[in-house]
Backbone atoms as SQL, in Angstrom:
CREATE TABLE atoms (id INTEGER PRIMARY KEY, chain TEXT, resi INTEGER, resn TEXT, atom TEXT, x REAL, y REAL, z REAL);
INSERT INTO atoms VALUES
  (1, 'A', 1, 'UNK', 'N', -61.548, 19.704, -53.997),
  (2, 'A', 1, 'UNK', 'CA', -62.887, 19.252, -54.365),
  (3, 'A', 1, 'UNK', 'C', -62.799, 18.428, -55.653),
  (4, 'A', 2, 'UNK', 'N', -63.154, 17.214, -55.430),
  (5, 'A', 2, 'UNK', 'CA', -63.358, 15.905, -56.945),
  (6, 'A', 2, 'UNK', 'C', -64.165, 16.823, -57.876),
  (7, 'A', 3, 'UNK', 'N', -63.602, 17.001, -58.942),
  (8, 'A', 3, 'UNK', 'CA', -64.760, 16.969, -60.458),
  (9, 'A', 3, 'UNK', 'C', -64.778, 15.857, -61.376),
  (10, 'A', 4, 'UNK', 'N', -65.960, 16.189, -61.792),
  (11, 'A', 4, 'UNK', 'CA', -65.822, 14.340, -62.999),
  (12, 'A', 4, 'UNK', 'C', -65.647, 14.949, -64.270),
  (13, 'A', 5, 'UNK', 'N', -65.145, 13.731, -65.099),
  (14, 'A', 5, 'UNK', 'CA', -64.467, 13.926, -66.408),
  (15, 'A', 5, 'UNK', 'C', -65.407, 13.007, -67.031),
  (16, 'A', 6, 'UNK', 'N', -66.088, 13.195, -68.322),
  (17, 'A', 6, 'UNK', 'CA', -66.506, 11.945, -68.879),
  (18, 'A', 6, 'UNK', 'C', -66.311, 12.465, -70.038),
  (19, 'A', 7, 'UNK', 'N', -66.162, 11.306, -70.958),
  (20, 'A', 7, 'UNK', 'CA', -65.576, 10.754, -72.040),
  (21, 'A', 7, 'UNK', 'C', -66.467, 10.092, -72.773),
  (22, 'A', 8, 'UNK', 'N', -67.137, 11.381, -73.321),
  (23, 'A', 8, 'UNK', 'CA', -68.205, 11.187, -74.918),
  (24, 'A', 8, 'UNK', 'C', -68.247, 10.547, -75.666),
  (25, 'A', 9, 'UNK', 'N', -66.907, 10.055, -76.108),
  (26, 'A', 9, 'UNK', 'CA', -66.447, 8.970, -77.373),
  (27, 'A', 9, 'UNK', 'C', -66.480, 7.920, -77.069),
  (28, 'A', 10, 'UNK', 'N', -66.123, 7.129, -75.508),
  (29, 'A', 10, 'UNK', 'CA', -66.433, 5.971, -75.639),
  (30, 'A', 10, 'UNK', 'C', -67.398, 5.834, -74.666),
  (31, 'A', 11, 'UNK', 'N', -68.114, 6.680, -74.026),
  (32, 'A', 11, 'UNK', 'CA', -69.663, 6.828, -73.221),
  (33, 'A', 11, 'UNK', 'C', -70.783, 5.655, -74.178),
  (34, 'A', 12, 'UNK', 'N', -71.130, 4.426, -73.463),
  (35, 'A', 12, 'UNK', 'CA', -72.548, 4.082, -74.622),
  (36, 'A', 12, 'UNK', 'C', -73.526, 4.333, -74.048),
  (37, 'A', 13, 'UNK', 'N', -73.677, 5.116, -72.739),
  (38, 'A', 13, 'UNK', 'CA', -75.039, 5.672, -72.498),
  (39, 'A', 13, 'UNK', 'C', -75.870, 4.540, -71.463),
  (40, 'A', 14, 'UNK', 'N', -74.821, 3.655, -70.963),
  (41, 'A', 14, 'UNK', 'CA', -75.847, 2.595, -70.473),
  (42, 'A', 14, 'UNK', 'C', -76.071, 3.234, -68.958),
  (43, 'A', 15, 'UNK', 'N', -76.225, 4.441, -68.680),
  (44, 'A', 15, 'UNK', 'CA', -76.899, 5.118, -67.653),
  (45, 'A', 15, 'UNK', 'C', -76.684, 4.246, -65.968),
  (46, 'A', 16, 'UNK', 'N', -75.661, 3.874, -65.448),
  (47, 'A', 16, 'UNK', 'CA', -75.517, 2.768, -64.545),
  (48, 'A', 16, 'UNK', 'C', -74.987, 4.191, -63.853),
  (49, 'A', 17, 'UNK', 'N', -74.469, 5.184, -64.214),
  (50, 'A', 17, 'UNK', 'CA', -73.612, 6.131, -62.912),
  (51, 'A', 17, 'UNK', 'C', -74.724, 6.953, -62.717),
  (52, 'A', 18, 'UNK', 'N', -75.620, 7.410, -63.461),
  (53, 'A', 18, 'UNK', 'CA', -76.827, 8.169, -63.208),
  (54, 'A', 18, 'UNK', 'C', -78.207, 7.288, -62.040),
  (55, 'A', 19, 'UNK', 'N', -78.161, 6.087, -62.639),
  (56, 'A', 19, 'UNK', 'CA', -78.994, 4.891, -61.806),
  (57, 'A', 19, 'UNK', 'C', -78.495, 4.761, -60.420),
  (58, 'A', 20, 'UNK', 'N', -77.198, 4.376, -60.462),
  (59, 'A', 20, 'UNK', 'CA', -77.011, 4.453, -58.940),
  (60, 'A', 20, 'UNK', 'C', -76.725, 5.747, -58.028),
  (61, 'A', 21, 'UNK', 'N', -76.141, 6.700, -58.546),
  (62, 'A', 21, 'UNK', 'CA', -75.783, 7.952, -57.816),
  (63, 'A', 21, 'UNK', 'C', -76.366, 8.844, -58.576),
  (64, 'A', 22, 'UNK', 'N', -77.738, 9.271, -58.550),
  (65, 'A', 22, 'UNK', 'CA', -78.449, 10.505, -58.745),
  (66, 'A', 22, 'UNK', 'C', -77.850, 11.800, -58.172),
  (67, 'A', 23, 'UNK', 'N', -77.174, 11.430, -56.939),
  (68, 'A', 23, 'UNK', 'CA', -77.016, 12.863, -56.383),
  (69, 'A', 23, 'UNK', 'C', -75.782, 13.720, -56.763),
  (70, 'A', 24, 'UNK', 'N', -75.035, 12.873, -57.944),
  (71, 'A', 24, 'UNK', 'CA', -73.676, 13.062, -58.922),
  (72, 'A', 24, 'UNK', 'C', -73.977, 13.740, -60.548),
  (73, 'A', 25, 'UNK', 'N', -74.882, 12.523, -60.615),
  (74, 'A', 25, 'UNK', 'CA', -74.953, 12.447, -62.270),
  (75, 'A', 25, 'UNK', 'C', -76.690, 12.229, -62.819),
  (76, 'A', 26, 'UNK', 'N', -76.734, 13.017, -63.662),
  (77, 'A', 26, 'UNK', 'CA', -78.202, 13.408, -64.562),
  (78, 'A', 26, 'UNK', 'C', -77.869, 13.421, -65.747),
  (79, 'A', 27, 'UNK', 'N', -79.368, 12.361, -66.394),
  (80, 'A', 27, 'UNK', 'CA', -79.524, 12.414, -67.568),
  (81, 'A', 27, 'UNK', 'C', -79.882, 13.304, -68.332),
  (82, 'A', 28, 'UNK', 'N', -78.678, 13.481, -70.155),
  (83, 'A', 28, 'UNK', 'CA', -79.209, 15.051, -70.703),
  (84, 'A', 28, 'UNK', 'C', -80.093, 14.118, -71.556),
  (85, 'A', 29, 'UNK', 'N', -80.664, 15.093, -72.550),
  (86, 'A', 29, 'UNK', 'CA', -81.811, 14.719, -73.656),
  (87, 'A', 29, 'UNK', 'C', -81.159, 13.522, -74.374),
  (88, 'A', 30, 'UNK', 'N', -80.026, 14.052, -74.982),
  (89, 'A', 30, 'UNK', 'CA', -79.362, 12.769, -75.427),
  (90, 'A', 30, 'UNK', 'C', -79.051, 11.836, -74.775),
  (91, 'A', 31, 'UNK', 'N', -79.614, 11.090, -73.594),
  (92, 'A', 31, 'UNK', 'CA', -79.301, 9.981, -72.403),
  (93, 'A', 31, 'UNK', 'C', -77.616, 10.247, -72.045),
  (94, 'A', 32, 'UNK', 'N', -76.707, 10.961, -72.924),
  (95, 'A', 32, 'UNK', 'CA', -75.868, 11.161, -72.198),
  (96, 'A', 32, 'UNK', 'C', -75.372, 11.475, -70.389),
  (97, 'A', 33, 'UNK', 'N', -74.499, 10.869, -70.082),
  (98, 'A', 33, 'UNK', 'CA', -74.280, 11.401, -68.542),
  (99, 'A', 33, 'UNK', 'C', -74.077, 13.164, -68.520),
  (100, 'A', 34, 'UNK', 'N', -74.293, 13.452, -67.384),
  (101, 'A', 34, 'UNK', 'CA', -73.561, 14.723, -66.942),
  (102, 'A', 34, 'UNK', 'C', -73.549, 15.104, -65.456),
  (103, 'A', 35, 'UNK', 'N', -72.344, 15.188, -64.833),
  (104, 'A', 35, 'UNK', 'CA', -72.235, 15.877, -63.238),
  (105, 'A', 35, 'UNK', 'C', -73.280, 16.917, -63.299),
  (106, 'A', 36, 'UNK', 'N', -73.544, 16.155, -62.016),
  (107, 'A', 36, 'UNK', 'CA', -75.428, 17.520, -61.294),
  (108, 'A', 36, 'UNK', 'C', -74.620, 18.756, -60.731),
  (109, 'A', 37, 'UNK', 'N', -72.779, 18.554, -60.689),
  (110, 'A', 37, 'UNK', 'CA', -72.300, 19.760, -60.112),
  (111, 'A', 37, 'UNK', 'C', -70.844, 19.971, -60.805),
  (112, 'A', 38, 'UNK', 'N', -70.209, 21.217, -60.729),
  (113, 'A', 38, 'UNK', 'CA', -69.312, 21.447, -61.277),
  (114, 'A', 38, 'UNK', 'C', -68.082, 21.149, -60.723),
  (115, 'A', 39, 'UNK', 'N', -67.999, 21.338, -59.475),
  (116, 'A', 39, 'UNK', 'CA', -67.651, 20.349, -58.318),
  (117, 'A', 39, 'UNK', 'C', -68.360, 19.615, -57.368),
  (118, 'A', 40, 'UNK', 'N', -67.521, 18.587, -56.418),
  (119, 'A', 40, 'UNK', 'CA', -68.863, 17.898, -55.304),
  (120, 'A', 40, 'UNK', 'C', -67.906, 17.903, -53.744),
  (121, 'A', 41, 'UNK', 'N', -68.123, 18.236, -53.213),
  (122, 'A', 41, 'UNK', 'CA', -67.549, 18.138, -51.478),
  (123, 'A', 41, 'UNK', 'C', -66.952, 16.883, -51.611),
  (124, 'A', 42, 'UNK', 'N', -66.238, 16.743, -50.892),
  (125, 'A', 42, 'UNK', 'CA', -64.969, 15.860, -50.613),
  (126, 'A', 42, 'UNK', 'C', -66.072, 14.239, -50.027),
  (127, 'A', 43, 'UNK', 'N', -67.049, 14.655, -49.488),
  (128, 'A', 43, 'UNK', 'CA', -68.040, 13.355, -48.863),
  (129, 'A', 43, 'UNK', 'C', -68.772, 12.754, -49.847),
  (130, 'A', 44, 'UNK', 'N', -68.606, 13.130, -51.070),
  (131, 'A', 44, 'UNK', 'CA', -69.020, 12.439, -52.055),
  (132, 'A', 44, 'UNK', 'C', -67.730, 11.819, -52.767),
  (133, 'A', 45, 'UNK', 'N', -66.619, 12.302, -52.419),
  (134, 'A', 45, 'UNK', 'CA', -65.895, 11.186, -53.005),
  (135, 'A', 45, 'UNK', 'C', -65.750, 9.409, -53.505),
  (136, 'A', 46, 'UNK', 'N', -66.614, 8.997, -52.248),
  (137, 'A', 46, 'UNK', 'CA', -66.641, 7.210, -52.317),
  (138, 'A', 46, 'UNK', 'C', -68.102, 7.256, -53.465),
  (139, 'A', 47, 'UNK', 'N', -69.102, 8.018, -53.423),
  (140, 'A', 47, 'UNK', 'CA', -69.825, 7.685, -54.672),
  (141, 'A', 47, 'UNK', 'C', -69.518, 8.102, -56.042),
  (142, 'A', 48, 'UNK', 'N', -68.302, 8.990, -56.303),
  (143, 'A', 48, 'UNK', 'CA', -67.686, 9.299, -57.396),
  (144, 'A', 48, 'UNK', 'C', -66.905, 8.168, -57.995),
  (145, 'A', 49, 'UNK', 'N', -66.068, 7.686, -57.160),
  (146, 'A', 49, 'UNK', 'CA', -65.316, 6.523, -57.410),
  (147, 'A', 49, 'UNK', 'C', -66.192, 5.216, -57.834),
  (148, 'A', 50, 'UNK', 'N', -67.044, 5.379, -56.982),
  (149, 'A', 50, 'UNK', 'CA', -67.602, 3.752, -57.285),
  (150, 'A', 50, 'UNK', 'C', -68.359, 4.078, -58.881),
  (151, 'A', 51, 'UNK', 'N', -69.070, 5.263, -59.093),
  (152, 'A', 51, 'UNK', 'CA', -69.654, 5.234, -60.377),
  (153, 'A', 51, 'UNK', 'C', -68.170, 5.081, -61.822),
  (154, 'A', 52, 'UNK', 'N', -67.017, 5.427, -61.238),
  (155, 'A', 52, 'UNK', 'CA', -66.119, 5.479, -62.447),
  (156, 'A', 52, 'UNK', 'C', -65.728, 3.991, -62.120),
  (157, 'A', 53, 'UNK', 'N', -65.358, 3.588, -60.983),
  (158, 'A', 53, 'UNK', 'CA', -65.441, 1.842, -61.334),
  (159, 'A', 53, 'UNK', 'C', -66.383, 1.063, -61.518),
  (160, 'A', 54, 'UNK', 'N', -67.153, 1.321, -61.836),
  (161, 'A', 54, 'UNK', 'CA', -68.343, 0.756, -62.332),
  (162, 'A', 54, 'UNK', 'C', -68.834, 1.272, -63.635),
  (163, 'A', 55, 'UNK', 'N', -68.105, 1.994, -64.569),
  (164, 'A', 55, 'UNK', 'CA', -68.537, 2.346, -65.305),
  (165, 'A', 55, 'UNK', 'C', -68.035, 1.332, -66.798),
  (166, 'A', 56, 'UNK', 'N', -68.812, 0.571, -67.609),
  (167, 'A', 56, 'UNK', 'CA', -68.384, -0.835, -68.337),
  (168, 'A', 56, 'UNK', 'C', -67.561, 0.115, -68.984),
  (169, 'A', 57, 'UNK', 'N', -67.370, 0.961, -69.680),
  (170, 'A', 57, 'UNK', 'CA', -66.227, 1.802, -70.800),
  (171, 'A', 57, 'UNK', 'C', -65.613, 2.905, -70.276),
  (172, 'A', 58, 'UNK', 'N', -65.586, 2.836, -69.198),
  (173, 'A', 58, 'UNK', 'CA', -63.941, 3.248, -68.243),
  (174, 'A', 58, 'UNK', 'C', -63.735, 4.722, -68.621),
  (175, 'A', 59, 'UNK', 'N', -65.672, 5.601, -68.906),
  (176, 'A', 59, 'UNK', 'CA', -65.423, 6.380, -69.178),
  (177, 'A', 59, 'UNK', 'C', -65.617, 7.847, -68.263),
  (178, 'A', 60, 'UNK', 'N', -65.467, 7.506, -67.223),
  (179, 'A', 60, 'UNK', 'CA', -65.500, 8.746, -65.970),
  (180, 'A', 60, 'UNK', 'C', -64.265, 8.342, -65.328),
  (181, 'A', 61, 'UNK', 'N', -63.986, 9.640, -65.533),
  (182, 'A', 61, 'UNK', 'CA', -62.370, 10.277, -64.443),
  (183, 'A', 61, 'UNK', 'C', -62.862, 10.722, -63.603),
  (184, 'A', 62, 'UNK', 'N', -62.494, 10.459, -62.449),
  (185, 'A', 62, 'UNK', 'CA', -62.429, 11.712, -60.777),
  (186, 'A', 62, 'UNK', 'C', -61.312, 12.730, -60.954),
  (187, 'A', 63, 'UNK', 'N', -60.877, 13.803, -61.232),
  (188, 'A', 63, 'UNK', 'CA', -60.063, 14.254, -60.742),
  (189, 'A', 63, 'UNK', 'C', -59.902, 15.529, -59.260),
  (190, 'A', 64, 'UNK', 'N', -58.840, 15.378, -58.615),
  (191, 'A', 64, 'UNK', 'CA', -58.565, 16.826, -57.771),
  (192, 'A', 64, 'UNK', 'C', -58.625, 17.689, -58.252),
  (193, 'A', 65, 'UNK', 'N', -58.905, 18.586, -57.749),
  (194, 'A', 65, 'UNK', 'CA', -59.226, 20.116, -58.201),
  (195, 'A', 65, 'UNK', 'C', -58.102, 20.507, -57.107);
């Protein structure tokens, strides 16, 4: 099962992985990102990926669990 990694320090918050894939990623108070799950089923893999390539500061990892 994919979990996401994101990376606080160089995160600027421009909310593009939350905008396109809601069903991944939610906004906290601080507009920061955060995974809606601790893991995600394997059928969400292609929207995991596309939010970390799409992310301008290369700051979401997919990894295997």
């Amino acid at each position: 099962m994919p979990k996401v990694e994101i990376n606080y320090r160089t995160c600027t918050k421009t909310g593009q992985c939350y905008y396109l894939h809601s069903e991944a990623f939610r906004r906290r108070a601080d507009d920061h990102p955060e995974p809606t799950a601790a893991a995600f089923p394997s059928d969400q893999r292609e929207a995991l990926d596309e939010a970390a390539d799409l992310c301008p500061t290369e700051s979401i990892t997919i990894v295997d669990d």
